[in-house]
C-alpha positions as CSV (number, residue, x, y, z in Angstrom):
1,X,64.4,72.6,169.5
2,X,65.8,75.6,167.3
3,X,67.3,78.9,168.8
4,X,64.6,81.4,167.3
5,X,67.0,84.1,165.6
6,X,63.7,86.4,165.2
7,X,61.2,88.2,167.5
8,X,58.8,90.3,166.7
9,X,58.1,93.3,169.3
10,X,54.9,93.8,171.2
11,X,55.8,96.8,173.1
12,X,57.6,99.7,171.8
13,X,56.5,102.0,174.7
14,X,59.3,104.8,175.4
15,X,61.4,103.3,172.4
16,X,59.4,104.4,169.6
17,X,62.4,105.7,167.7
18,X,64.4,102.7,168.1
19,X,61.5,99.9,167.6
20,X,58.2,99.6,165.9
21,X,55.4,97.4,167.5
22,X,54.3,94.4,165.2
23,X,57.3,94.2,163.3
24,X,60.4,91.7,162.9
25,X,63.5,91.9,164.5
26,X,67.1,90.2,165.0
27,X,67.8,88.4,167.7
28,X,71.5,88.3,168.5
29,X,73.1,85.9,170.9
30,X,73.6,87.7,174.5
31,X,74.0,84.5,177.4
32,X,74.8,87.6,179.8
33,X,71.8,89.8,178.8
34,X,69.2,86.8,178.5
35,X,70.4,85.9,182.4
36,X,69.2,88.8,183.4
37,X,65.6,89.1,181.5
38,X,67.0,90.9,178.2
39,X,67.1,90.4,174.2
40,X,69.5,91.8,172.2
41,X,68.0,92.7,168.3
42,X,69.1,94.5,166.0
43,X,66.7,97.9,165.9
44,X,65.7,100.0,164.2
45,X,69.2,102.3,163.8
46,X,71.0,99.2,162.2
47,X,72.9,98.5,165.5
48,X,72.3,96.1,168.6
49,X,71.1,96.8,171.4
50,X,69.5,95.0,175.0
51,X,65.5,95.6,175.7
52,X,63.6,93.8,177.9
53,X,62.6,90.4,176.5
54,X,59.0,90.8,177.7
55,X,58.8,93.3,174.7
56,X,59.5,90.6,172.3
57,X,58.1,87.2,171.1
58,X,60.7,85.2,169.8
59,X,59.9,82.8,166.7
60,X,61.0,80.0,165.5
61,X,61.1,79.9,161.4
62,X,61.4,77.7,158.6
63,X,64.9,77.6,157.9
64,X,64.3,78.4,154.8
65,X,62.3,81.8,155.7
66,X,65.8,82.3,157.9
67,X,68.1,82.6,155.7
68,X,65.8,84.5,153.6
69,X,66.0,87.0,156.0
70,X,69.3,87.0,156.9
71,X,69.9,87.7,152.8
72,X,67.9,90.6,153.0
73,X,70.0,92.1,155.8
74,X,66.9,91.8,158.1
């Protein structure tokens, strides 16, 4: 099965600046972070950063919508 490289967030609650509920993010590989109930994303000031993976849902995309993405710089 593929790594999902996207997740959109569910739950923004007390990170409003940084994330915005309903929308696409980043995933970023973190074995550390992910051991320990986190996802690193890229938010919503350009860098990366760990939240708590129940805030997320992570996708699996079309490879082609990917690296689409990716492109974009999303």
């Amino acid at each position: 099965m593929a790594v999902p490289h996207f997740a959109i967030c569910l739950d923004n609650t007390e990170y409003e600046v940084s994330l915005e509920t309903g929308k696409l993010y980043r995933i970023l590989p973190d074995a550390d972070g992910s051991s320990h109930g986190y996802i690193r994303v890229i938010d919503e000031s350009g860098e990366d950063y760990l939240y708590t993976s129940d805030r997320f849902f992570p996708l699996t995309l079309p490879q082609a919508v990917e690296e689409a993405l990716l492109v974009s710089g999303d």
